[in-house]
N, C-alpha and C positions, 0 to 999 in steps of 0.2 A: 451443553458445553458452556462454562461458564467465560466468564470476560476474562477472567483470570489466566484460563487456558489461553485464549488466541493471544491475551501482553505475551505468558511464557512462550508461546512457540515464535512472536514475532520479536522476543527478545532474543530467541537462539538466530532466528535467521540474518537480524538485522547487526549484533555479534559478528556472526562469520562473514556475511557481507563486508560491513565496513572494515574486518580484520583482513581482509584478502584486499578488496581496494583502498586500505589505507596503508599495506605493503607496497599497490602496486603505484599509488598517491608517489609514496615515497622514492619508486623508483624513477620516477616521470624525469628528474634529473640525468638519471644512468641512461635510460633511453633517448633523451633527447642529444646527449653528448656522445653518441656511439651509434644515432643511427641520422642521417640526413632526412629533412622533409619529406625528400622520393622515398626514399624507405618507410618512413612512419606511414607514408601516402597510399602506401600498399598494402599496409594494415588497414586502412581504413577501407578498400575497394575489399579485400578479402572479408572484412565483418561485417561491411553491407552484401555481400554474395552470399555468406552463411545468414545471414540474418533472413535473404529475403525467400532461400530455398528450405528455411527451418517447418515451413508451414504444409509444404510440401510434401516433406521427410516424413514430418507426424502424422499429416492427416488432420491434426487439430485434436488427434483422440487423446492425448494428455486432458483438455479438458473434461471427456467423457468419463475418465475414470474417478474426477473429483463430483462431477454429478450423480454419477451411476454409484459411489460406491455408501454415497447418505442415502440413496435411497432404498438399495440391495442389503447395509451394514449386516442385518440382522442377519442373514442367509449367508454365511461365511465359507460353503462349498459355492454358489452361485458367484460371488465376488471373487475368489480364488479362478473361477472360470473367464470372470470377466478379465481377471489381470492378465490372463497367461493367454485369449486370444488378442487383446491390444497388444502386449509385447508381442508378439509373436507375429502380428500382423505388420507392425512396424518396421521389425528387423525385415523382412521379407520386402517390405514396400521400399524400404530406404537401398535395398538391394540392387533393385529391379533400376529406380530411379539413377542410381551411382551409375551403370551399367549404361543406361542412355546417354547422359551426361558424357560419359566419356566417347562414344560411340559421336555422337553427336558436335563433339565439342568446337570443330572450327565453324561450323554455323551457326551454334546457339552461343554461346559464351562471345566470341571475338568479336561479335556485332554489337555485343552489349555492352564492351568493357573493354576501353583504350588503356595503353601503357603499362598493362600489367600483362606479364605471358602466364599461358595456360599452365603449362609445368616449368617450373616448380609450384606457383602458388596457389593458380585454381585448383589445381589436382589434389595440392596437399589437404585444404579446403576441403571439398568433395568425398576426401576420406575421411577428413574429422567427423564432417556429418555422420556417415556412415554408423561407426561405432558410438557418436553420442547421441544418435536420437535413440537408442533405445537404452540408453541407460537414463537420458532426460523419463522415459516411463516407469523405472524404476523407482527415480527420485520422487515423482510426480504421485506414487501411490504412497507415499512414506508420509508428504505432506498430506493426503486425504486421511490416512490414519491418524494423523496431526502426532507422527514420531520426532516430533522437529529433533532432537536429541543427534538421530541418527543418520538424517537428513542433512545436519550440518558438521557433521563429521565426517560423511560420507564428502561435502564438499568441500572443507580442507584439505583432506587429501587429495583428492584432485588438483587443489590451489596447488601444495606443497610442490607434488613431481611436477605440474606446469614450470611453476617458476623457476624449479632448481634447474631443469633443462635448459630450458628457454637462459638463465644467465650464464650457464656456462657456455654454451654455444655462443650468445654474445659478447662477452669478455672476455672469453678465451680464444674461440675461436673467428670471431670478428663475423657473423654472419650475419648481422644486422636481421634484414625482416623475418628470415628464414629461420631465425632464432626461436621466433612468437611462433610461428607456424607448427615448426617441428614439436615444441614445447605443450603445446596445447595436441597436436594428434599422438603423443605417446603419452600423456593425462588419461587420454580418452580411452586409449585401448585397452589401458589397464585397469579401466573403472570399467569398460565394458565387460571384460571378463569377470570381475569383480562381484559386480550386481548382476552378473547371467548366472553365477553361481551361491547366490544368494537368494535369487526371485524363484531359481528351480525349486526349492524347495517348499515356499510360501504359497507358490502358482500353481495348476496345471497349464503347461504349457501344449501350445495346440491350437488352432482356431476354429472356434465354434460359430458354424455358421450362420442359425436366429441372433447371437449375443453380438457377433460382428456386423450384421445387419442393423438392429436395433443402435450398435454403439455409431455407424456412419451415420445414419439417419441425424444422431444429436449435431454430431464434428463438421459435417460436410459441410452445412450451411453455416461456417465459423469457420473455415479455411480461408474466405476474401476477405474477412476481418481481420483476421490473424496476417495477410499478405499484407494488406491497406495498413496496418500498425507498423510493419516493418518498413512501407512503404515512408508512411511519416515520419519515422525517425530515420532510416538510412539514402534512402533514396537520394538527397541531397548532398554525399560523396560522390555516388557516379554523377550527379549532374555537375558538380565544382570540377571533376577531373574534366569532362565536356566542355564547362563553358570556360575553367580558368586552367587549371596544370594539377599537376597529382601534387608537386609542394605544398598547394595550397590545401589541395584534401589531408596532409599530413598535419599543419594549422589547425585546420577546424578539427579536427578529431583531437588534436590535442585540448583545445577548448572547449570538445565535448566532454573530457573526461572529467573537469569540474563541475559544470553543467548533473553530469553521471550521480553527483554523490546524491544527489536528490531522489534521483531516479531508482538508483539501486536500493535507499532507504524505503521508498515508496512503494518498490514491487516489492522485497523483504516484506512489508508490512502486510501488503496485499494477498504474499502466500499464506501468511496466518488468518486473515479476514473473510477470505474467501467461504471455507470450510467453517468459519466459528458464524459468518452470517445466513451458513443455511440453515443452521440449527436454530438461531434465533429468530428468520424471519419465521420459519414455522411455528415457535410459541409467540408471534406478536409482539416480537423484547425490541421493538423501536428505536423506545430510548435509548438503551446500551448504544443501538450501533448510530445515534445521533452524535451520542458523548461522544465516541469513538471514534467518530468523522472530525469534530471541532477539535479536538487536542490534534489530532497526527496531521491536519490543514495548516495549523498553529507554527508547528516545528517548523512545515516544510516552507512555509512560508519565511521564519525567520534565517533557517539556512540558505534558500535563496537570495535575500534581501542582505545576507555579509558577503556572500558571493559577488554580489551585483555591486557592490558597494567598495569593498577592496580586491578588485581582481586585479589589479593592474600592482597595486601591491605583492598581491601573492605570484603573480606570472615573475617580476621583478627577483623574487627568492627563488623562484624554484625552477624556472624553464632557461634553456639556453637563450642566446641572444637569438639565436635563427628563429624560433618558433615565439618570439614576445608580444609577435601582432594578435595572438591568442588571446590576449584579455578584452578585445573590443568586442566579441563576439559571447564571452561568460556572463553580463549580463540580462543577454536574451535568451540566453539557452536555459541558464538557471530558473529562472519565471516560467519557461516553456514547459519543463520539469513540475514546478510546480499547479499548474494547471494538470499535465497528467497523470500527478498524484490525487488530483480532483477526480478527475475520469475514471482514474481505479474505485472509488466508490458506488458511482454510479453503474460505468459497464456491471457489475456484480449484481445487479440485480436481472441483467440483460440477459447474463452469461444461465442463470436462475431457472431460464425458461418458463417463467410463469404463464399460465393458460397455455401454454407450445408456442408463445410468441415471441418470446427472447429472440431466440437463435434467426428469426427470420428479418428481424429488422435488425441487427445488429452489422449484416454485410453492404445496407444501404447506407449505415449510417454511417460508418467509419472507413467505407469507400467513397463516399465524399468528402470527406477531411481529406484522406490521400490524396485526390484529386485536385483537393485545391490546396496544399503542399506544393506537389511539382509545378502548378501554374503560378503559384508565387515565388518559387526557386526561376523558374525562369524568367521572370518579371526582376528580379529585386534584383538577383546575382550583376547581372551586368552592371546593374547601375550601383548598387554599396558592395560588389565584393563578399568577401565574407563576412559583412555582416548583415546583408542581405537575406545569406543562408541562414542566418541564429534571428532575425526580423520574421521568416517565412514561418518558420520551426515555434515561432511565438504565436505567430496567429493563429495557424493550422491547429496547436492548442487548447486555445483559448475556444478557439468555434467547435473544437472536439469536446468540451467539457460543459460547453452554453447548450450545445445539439443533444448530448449525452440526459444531462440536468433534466429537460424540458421533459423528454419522452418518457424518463421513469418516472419523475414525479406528477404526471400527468397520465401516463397512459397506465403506470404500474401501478401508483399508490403508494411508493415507496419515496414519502415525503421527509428531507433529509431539513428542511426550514434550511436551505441552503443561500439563501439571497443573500443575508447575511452575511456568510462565510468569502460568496463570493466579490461584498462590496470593499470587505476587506484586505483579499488579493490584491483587486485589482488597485485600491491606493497604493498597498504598499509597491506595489510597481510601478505606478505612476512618480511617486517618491523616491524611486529609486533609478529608472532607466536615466531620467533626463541628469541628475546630481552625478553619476556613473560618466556622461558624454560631457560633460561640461568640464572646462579646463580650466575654471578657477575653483568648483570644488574638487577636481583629482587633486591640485595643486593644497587644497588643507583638507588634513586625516583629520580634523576638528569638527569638520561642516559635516561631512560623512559618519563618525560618531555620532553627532546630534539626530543628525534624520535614522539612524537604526534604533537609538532609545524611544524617540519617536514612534515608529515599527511597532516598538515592544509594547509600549504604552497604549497605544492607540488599540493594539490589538488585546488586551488586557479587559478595556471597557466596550469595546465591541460585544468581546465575547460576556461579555455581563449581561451586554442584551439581549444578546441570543438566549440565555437561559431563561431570562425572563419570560421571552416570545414560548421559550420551549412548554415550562411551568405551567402557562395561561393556555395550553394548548387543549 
């Protein structure tokens, strides 16, 4: 698979990505004038509840089907076997789990999560899951085939019926949260049906019980990984609803969404990189995926660094007055972002299982970032607020990408000449968080223009070194 392949498929993904959130970019006005803090607040408790039961639902076996099916390709009845007990297994499991969930729910859910009621919106939640995790398997074998084409069409339409719901219900009919919710669980059920009647044909559907064994064995031990990543990014809404109010959690989620464009450009990229670097670590093509790492660190780098730089500008256009305290916090989160776009490098060689060792240290690793997440959400929150949370969300990063770094380039051999890349980061954040807090350069768009050419520049002859370093390697 050539380089060529993974730009085009990470050109489809990273397309429909930025076309969906830069509809929904654009709506962040409409939402924020039609829906109060407590409302947005809810969204926010509802995306950290699906977010952190996502891992659950799957099993983690999305990733075994992008492992299993590079190394199965050739045997096209055996892969057909493997899709059709993953899906098949997950529909079943996501069953079983919905069913508890609800059974369960004044114990489990109301102890976890203040000021939100279970019905309407955990419940509506819990069904979303339902019907999108097995269509997430779906999608998930489209990008191992590396169909990007169909895989991002398949998510537009999703986008489309979301959003046309979800604004009628809130413009028309004034339902605020209920609006997102509803809007996103009838996406889902019709892509459920969708891709059930699409995968029948491609699959055998059925579970095979050596292929299902074989496929936990890879997932199992990438389930606390997968919980600890959710962990690190959502965990700190239910802790702000705890320690501050849900308005606040409606705040910071709104100034996650800028923070977002990184992230979503980042995993976009990462869905194409994933499949195009297991083909190339296996012919020893390094290089490629060195280049490959320096440009897209590049980007994310300078997209975060205009983020960090005019948030308070762009909050100023685009958000209502209630939610403007959001710009204090876009400069941490965007950096935070950035560093996790780091981490997608790295994890992928974790994810790789080279010698059967990936999979087992990867729950150690990224359960201690999590863990020291929520001890610095607890730490900081009281004392900066919500910037505290976008302060925690920066470190916890930062030690996820420095932790990540060391153990592949060290224990894997998959040597990315990363110091470099990283002494670059971290100026231009150094460059930018303090210029961001300071109130006589918010006060001139001059000073702030100066230090991003800056950025650019500096990042220009960096990367001249880095090739050098690479060259002489």
């Amino acid at each position: 698979m050539s380089i060529k392949k993974v730009a085009k498929n990470s050109i489809f993904y990273s397309i429909t990505s930025f076309f969906q959130k830069g509809i929904l970019f654009l709506l962040i006005p409409l939402y924020t004038k039609y829906m109060s803090p407590e409302q947005y607040g809810i969204i926010g408790i509802t995306t950290a509840f699906i977010a952190l039961l996502s891992p659950i639902y799957l099993m983690s076996l999305n990733g075994a089907i992008n492992r299993f099916y590079h190394e199965y390709k050739g045997d096209q009845q055996y892969i057909r076997k493997v899709f059709g007990t993953i899906y098949s297994f997950v529909l079943l499991n996501s069953l079983i789990i919905s069913g508890l969930i609800f059974a369960l729910k004044s114990s489990l859910i109301t102890s976890l999560i203040d000021d939100v009621d279970f019905y309407p919106y955990l419940a509506i939640s819990i069904t979303y899951l339902f019907f999108y995790s097995s269509y997430i398997v779906y999608q998930t074998s489209l990008q191992a085939r590396q169909i990007g084409s169909k895989y991002s069409l398949n998510n537009l339409i999703f986008f489309t019926i979301n959003i046309s719901i979800t604004l009628v219900l809130l413009v028309v009919l004034n339902m605020q949260a209920l609006s997102i919710l509803i809007g996103q669980l009838s996406a889902s059920i019709i892509l459920f049906f969708y891709s059930f009647i699409k995968f029948k044909r491609e699959v055998k559907i059925g579970i095979d019980i050596p292929i299902l064994k074989k496929s936990l064995k890879y997932s199992l031990p990438i389930i606390p990984h997968n919980l600890s990543v959710s962990i690190s990014t959502f965990a700190d809404r239910l802790i702000i609803n705890k320690l501050l109010n849900i308005s606040s959690v409606g705040i910071y989620n709104i100034g996650f969404q800028f923070g977002n464009i990184i992230y979503i450009l980042s995993t976009a990229v990462n869905q194409a990189f994933v499949p195009w670097f297991h083909d190339n670590f296996k012919k020893n093509n390094i290089q490629q995926i060195r280049f490959f790492y320096k440009i897209i660190i590049y980007g994310y780098v300078l997209i975060g660094s205009f983020l960090s730089l005019f948030s308070k500008e762009i909050c100023k256009i685009i958000l209502d007055d209630r939610y403007f305290e959001a710009w204090t916090i876009i400069p941490y989160l965007s950096f935070a972002f950035v560093f996790n776009g780091i981490y997608y490098f790295y994890s992928v060689g974790l994810f790789y299982n080279i010698e059967g060792k990936g999979t087992k240290i990867i729950p150690f690793l990224t359960g201690t970032v999590a863990l020291l997440n929520i001890v610095l959400n607890f730490i900081l929150i009281p004392k900066f607020q919500l910037v505290g949370a976008g302060m925690a969300s920066l470190i916890s990063r930062i030690a996820s990408a420095i932790i990540f770094s060391i153990v592949v380039e060290r224990k894997f051999s998959i040597n990315y000449k990363g110091s470099i890349v990283f002494l670059f980061v971290v100026l231009s954040m150094l460059v930018c968080l303090p210029i961001s807090g300071f109130s006589i350069a918010q006060q001139s768009i001059f000073i702030r223009l100066i230090a991003f050419l800056i950025i650019v520049i500096s990042g220009g002859i960096i990367f001249k070194i880095w090739k050098i370093l690479i060259n002489n390697d």
